[in-house]
N, CA, C and O of each residue as an XYZ file, in Angstrom:
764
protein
N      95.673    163.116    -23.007
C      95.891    161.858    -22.307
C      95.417    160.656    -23.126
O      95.913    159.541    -22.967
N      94.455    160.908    -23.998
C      94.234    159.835    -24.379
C      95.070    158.996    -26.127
O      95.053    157.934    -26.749
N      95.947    160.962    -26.225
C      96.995    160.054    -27.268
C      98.175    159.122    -26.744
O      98.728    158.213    -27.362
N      98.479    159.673    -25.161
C      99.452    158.650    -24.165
C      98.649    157.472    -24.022
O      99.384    156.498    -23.858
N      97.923    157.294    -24.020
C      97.020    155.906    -23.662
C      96.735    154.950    -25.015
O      96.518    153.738    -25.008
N      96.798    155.855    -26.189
C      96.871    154.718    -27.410
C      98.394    154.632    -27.901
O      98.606    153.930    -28.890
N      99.618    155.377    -27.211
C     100.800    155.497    -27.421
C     101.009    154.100    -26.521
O     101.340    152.992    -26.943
N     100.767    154.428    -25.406
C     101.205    153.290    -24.405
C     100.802    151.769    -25.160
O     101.569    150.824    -25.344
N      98.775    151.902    -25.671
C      98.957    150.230    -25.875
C      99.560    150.428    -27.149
O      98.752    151.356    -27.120
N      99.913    150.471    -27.791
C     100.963    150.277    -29.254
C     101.991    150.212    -28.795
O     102.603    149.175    -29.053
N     102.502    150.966    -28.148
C     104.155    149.744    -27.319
C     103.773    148.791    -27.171
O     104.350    147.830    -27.681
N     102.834    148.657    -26.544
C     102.551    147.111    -25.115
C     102.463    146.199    -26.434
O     103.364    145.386    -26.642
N     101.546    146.307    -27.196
C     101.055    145.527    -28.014
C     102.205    145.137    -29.209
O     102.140    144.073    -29.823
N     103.219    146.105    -29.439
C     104.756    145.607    -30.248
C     105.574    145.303    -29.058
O     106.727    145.504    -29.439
N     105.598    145.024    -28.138
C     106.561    144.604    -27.227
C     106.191    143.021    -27.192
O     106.862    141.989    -27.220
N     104.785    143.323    -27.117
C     104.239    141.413    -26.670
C     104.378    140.691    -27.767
O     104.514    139.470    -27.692
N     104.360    141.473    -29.165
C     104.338    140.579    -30.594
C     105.896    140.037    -30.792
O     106.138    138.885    -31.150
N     106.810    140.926    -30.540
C     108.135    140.631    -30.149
C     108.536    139.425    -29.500
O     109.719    139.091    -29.569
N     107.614    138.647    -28.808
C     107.255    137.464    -27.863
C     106.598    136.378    -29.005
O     106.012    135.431    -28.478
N     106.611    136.384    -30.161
C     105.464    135.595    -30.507
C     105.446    134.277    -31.102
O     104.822    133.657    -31.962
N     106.250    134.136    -30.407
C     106.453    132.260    -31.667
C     106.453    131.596    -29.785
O     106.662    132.088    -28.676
N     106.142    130.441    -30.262
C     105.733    129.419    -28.821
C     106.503    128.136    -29.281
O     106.364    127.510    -30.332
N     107.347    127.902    -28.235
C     108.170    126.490    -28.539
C     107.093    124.765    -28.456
O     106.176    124.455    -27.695
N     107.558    124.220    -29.262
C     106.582    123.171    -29.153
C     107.580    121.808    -28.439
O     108.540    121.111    -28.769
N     106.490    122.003    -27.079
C     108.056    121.690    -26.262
C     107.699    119.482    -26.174
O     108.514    118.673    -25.732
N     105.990    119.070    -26.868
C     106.252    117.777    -26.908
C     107.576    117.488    -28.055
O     108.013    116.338    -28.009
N     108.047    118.152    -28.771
C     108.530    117.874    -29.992
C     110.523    118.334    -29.639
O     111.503    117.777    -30.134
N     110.488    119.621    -28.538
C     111.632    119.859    -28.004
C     112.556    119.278    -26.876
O     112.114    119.051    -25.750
N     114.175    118.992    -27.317
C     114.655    118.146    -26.097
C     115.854    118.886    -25.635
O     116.490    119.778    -26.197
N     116.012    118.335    -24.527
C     117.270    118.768    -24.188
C     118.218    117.591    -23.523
O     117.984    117.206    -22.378
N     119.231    117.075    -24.249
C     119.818    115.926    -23.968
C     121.511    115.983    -23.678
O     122.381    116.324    -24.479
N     121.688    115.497    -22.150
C     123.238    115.582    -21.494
C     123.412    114.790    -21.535
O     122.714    113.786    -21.398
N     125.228    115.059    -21.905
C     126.106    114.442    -22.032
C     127.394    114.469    -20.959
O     127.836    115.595    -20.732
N     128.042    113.349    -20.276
C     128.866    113.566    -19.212
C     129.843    112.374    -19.019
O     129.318    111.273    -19.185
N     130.920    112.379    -18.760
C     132.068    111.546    -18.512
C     133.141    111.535    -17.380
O     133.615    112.469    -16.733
N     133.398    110.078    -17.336
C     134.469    110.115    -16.457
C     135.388    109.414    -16.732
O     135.202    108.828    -17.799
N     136.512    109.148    -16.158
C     137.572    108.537    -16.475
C     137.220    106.758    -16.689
O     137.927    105.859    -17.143
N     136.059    106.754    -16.236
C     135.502    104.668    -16.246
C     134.621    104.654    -17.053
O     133.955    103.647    -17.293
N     134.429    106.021    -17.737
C     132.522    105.854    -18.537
C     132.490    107.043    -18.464
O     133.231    107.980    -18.169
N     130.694    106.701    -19.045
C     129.802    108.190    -19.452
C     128.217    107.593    -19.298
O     127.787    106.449    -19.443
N     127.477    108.974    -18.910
C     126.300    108.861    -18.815
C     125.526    109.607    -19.398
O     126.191    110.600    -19.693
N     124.398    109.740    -19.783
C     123.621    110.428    -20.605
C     122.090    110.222    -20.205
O     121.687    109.128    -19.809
N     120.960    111.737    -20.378
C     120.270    111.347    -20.095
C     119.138    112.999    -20.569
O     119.752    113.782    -21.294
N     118.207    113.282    -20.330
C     117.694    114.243    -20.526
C     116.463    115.062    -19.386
O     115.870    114.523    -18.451
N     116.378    116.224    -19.765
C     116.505    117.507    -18.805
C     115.446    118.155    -19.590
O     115.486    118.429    -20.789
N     114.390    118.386    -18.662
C     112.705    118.555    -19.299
C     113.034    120.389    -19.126
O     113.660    121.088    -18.329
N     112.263    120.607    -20.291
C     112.062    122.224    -20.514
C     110.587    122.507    -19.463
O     109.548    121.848    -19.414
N     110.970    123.679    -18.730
C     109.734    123.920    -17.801
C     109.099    125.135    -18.330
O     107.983    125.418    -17.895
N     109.744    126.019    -19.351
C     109.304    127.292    -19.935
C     109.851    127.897    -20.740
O     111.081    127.924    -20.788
N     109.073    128.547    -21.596
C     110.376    129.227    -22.922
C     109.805    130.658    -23.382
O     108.814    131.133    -22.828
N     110.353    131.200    -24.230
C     109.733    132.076    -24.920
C     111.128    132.264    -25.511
O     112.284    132.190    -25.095
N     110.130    132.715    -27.386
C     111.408    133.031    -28.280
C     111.010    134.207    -28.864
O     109.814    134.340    -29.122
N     111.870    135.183    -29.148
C     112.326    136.576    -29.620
C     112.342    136.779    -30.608
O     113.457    136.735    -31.127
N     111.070    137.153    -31.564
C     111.662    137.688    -33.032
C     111.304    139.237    -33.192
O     110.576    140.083    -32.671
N     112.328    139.101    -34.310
C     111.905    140.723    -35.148
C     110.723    141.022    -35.888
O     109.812    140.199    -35.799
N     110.524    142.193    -36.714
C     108.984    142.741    -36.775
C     109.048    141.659    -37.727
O     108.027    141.028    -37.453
N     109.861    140.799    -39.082
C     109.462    140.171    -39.751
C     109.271    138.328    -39.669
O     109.010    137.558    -40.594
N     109.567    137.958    -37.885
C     109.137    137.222    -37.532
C     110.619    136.380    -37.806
O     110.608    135.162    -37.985
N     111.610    137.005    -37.813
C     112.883    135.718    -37.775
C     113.519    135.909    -36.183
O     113.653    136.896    -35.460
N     113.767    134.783    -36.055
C     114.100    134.045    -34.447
C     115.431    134.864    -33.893
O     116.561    134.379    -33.851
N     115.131    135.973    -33.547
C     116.292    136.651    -32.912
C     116.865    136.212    -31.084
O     118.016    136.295    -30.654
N     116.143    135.950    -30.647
C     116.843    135.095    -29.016
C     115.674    134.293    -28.350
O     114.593    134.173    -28.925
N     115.854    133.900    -27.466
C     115.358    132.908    -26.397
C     115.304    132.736    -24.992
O     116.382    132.569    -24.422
N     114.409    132.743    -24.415
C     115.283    132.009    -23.010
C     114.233    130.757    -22.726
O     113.114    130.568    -23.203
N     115.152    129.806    -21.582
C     114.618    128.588    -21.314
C     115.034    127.992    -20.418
O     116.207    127.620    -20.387
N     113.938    127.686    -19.201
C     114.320    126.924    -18.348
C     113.684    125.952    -18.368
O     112.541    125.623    -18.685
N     115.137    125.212    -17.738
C     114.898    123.484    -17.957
C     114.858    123.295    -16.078
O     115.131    123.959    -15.078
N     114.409    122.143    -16.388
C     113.875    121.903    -14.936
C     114.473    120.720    -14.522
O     114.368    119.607    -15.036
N     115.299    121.162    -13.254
C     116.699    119.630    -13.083
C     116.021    118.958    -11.756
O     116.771    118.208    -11.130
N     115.010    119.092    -11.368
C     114.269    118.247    -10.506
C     113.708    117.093    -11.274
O     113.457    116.022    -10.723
N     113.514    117.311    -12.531
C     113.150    116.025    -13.173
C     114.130    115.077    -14.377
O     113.694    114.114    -15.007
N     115.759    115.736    -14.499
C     116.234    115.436    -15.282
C     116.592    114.094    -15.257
O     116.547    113.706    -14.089
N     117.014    112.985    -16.213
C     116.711    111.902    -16.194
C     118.446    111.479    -16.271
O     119.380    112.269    -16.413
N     118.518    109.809    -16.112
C     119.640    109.257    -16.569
C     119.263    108.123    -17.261
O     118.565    107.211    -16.818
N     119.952    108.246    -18.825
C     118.965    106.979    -19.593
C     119.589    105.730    -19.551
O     118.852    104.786    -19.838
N     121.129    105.385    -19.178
C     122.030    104.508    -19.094
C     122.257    104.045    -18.084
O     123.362    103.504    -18.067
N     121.470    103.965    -16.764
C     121.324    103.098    -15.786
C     119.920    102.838    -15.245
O     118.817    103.342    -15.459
N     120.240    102.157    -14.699
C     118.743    101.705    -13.954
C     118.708    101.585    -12.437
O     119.616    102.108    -11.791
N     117.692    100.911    -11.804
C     117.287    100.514    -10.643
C     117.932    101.363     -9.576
O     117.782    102.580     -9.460
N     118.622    100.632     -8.858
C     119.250    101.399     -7.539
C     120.549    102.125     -7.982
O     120.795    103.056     -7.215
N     121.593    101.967     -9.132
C     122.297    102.316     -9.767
C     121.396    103.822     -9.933
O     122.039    104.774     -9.490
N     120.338    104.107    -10.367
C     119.844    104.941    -11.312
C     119.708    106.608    -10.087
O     120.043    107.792    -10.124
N     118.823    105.403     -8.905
C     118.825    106.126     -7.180
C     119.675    107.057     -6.907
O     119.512    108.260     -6.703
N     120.924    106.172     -6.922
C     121.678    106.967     -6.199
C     122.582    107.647     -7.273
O     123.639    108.181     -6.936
N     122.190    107.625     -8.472
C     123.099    108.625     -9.328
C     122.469    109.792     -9.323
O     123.235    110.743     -9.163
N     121.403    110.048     -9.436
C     120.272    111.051     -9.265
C     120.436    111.640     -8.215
O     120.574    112.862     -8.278
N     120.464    111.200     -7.352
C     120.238    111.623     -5.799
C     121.757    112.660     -5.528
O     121.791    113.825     -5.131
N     123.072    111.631     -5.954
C     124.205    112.422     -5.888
C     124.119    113.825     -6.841
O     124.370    114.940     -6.383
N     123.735    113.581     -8.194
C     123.169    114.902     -8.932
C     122.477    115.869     -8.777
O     122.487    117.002     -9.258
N     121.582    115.120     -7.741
C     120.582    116.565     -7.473
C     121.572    117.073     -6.093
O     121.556    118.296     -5.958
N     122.358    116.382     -5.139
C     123.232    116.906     -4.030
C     123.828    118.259     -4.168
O     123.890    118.897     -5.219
N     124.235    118.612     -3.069
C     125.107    120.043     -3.089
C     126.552    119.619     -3.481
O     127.186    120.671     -3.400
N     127.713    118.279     -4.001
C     128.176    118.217     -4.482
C     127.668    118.860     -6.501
O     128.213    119.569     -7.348
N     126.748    118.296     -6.431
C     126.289    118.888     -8.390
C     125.292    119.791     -8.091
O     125.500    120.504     -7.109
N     124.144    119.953     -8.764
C     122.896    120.903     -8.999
C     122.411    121.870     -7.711
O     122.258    123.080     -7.875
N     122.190    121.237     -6.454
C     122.164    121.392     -5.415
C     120.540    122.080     -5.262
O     120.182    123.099     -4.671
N     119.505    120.760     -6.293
C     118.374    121.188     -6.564
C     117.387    121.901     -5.690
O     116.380    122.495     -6.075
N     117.840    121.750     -4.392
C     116.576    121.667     -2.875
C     117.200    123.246     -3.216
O     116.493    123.437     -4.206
N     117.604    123.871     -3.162
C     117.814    125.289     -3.748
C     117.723    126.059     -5.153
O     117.194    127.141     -5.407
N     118.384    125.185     -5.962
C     117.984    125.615     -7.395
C     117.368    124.715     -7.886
O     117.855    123.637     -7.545
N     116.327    124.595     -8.679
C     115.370    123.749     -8.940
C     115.539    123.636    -10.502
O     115.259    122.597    -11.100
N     116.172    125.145    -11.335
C     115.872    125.292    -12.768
C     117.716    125.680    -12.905
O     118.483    125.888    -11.966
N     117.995    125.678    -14.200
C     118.737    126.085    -14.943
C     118.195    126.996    -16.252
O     117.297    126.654    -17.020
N     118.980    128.252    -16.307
C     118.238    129.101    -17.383
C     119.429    129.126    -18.523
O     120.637    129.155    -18.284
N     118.759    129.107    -19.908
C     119.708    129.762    -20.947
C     119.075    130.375    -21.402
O     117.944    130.082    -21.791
N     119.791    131.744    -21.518
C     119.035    132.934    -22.252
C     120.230    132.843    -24.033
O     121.374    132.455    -24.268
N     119.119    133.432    -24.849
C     119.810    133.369    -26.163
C     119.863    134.966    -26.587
O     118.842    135.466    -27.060
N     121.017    135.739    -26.422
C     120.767    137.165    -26.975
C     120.697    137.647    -28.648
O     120.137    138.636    -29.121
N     121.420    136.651    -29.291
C     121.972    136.578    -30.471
C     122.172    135.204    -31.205
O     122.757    134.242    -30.706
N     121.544    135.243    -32.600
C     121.776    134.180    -33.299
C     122.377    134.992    -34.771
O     121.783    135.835    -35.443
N     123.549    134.497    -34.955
C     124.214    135.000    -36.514
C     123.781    134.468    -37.801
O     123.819    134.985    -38.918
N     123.320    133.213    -37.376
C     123.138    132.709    -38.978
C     123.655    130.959    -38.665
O     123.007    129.939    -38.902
N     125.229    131.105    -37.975
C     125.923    130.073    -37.565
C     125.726    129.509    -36.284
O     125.270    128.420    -35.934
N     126.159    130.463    -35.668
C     126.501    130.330    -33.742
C     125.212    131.465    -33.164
O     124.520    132.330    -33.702
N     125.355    130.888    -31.744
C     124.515    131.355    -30.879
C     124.737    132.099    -30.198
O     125.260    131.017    -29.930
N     125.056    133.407    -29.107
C     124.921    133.893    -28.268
C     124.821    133.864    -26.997
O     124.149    132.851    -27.193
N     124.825    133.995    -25.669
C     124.538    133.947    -24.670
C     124.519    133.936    -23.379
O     125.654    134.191    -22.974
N     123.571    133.716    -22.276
C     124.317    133.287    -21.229
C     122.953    132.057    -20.510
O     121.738    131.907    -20.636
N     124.273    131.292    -19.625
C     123.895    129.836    -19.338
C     123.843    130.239    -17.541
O     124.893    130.430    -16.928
N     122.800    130.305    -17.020
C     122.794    129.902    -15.113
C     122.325    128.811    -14.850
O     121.398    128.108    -15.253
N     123.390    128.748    -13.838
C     123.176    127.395    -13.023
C     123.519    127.473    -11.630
O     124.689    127.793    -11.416
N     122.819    127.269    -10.670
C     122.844    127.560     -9.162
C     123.545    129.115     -8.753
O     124.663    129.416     -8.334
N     122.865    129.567     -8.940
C     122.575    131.351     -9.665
C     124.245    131.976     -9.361
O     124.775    132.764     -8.577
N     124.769    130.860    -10.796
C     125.807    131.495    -11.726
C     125.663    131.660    -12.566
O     124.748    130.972    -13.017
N     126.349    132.676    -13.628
C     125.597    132.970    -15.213
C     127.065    133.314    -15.648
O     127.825    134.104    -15.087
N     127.368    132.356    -17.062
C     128.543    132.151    -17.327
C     128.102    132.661    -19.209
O     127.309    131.962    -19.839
N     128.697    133.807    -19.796
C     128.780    133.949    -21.006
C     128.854    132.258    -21.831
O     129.648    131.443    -21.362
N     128.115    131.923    -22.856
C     127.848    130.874    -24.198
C     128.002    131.128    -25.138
O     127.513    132.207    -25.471
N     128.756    130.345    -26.180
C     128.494    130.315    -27.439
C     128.872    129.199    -27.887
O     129.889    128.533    -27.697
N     127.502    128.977    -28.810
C     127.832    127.587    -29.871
C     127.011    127.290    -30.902
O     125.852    127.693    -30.810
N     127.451    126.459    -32.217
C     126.892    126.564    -32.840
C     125.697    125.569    -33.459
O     125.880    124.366    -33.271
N     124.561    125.945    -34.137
C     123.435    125.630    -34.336
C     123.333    125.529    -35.824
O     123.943    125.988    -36.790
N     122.026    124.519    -35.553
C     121.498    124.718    -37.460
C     119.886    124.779    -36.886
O     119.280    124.556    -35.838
N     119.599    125.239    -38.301
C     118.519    125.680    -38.866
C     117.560    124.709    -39.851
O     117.969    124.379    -40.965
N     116.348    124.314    -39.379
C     116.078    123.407    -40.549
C     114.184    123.398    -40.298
O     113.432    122.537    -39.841
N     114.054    124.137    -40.590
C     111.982    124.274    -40.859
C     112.021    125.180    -39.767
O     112.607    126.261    -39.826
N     111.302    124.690    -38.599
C     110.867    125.397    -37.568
C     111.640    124.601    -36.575
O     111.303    124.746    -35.399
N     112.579    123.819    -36.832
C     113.672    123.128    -35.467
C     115.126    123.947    -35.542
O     115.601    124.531    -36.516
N     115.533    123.840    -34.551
C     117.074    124.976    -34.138
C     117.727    123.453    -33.767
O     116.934    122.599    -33.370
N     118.814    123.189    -33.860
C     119.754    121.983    -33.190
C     121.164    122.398    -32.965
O     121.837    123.252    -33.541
N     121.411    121.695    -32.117
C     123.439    121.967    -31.919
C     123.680    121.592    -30.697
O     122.787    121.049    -30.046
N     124.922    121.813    -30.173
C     125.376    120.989    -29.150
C     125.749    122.240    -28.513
O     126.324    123.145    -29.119
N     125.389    122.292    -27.177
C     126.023    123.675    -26.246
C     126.974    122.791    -25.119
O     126.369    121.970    -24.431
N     128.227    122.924    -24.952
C     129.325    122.416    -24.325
C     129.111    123.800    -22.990
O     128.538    124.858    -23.253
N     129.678    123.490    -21.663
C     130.066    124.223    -20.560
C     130.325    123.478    -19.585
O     129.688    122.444    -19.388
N     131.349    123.899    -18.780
C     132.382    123.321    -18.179
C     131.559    123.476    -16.456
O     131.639    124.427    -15.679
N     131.076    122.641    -16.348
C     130.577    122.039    -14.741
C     131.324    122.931    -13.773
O     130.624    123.393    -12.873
N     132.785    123.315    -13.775
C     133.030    123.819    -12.113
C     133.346    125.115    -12.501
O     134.098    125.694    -11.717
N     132.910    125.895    -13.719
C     132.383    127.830    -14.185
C     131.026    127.333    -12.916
O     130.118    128.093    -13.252
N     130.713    126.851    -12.227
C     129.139    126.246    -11.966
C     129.343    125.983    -10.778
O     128.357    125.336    -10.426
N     130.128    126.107     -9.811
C     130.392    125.761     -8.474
C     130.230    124.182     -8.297
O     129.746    123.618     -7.316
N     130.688    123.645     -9.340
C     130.486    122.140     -9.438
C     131.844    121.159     -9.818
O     132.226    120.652    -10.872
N     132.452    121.154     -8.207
C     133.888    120.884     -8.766
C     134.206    119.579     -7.997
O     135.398    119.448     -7.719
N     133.453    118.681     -7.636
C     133.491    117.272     -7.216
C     134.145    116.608     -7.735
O     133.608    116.453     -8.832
N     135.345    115.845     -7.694
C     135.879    114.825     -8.182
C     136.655    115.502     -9.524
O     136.727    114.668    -10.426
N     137.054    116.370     -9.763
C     137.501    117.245    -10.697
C     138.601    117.251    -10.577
O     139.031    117.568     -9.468
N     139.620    116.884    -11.721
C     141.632    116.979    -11.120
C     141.810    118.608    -11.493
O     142.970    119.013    -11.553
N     140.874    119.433    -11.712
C     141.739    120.557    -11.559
C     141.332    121.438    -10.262
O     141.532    122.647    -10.374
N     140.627    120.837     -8.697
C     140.955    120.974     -7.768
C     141.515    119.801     -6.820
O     142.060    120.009     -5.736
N     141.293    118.503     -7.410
C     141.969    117.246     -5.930
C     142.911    116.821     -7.516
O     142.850    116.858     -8.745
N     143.753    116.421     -6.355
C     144.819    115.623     -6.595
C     144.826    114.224     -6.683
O     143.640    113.894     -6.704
N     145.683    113.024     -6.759
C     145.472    111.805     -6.613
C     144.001    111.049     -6.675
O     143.708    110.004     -6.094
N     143.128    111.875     -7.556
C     141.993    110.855     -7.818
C     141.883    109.534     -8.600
O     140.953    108.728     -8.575
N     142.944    109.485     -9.245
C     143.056    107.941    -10.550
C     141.821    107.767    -11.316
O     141.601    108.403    -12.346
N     141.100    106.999    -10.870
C     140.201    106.788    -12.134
C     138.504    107.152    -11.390
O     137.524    106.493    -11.736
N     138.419    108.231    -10.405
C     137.396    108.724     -9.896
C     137.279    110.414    -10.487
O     136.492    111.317    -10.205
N     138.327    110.347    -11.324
C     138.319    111.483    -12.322
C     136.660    112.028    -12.927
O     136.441    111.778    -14.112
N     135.824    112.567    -12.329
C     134.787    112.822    -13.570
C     135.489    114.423    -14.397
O     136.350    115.212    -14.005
N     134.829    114.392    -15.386
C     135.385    115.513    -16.289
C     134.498    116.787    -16.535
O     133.277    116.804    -16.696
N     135.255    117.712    -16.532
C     134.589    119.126    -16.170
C     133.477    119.457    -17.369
O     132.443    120.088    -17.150
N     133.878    118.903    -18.736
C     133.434    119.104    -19.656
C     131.083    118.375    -19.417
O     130.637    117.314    -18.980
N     130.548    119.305    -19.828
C     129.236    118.699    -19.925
C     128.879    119.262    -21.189
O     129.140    120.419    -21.518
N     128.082    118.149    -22.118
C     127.321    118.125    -23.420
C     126.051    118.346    -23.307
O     125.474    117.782    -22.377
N     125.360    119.126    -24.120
C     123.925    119.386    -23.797
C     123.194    119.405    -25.358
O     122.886    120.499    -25.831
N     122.926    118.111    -26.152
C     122.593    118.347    -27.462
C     121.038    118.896    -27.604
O     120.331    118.156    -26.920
N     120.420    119.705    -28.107
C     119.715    120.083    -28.133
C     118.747    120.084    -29.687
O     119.182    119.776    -30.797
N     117.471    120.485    -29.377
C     116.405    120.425    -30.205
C     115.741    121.081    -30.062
O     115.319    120.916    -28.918
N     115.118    122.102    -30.662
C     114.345    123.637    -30.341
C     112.896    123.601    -31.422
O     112.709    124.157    -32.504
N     112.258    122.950    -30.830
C     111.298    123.030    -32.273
C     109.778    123.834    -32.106
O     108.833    123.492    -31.395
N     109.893    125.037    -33.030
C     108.954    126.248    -32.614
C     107.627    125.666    -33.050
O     107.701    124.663    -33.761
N     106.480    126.105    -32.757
C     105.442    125.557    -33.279
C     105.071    126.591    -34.621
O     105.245    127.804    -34.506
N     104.603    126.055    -35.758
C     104.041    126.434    -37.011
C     102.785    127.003    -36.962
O     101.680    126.461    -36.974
N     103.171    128.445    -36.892
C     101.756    129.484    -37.164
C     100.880    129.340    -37.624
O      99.780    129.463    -37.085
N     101.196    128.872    -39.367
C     100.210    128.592    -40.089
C      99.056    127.382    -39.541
O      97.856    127.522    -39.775
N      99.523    126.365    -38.896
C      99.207    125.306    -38.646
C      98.209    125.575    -37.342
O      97.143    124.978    -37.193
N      98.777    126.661    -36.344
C      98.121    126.751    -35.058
C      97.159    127.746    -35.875
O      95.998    127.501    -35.546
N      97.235    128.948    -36.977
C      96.153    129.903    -36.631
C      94.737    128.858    -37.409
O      93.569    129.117    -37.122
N      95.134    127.615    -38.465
C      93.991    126.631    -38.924
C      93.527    126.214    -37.377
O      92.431    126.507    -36.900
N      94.134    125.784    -36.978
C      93.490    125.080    -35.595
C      92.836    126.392    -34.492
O      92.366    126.203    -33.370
N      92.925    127.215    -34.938
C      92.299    128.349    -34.242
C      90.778    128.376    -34.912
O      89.765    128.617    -34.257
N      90.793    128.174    -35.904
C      89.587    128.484    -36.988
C      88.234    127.947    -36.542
O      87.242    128.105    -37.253
């Protein structure tokens, strides 16, 4: 029993190292993009938790991350404009936050180029892919997904008809910034 018991923590202990890079989330963003037939708005969507996936030699094999749409922002309006754009966003027409609070993207696969995945949102989970770069310890790229895969089909011409220029568009932009924190740097600050 007690070779099952040093069998067991040597899994536990390569399962958790498998876990081991920590996103450095003052430095990480997540920034939407959205349009309609009169305009566009833009604004950003706070990360509430992460964890990233590497192999035994420590390269960034997946991810997951939830962002937290109770606090997501709109940076192109203001005041009472700002109120009630929010308010309609967080509604059961969009997010339908008083129920879902987070949005998750999990990352299964990174090639080199493109990403892997899957994207939930008001607990739908719609296959992702898109592509990324690589540059120190930051990941960047733009992840595109289509709002009504999302039960989010308000004002959308590919269910109403005769909307004219109350058209918003299915398409949503989500540019992103992934920036892991530097080992070397945290195990000095450990010292």
């Amino acid at each position: 029993t007690i070779m099952r018991k040093l069998l067991f923590a040597t899994t536990l202990a390569m399962s958790l190292s498998s876990w081991a890079l920590d996103v450095d989330s003052k430095k990480t963003e997540f920034n939407w993009h959205a349009s309609k037939v009169t305009g566009k708005h833009h604004g950003k969507v706070p990360l509430k938790s992460s964890k990233v996936k590497t192999d035994k030699k420590g390269n960034v094999t997946g991810g997951e991350f939830i962002l937290n749409l109770t606090q997501f922002t709109v940076e192109d309006l203001d005041g009472e404009w700002e109120k009630k754009f929010l308010k309609h966003m967080k509604s059961e027409d969009f997010f339908q936050i008083a129920k879902w609070p987070t949005a998750k993207l999990v990352i299964e696969k990174l090639d080199g180029k493109m990403a892997h995945g899957k994207l939930t949102i008001k607990d739908k989970t719609q296959t992702v892919k898109f592509p990324y770069k690589k540059k120190g310890n930051a990941y960047s790229g733009t992840l595109k997904f289509d709002r009504t895969k999302f039960g989010m089909i308000y004002n959308s011409s590919n269910f109403f008809k005769n909307l004219g220029d109350k058209v918003i568009h299915n398409d949503v932009k989500v540019d992103f910034k992934v920036v892991l924190k530097d080992d070397k740097k945290a195990k000095v600050a450990e010292k």
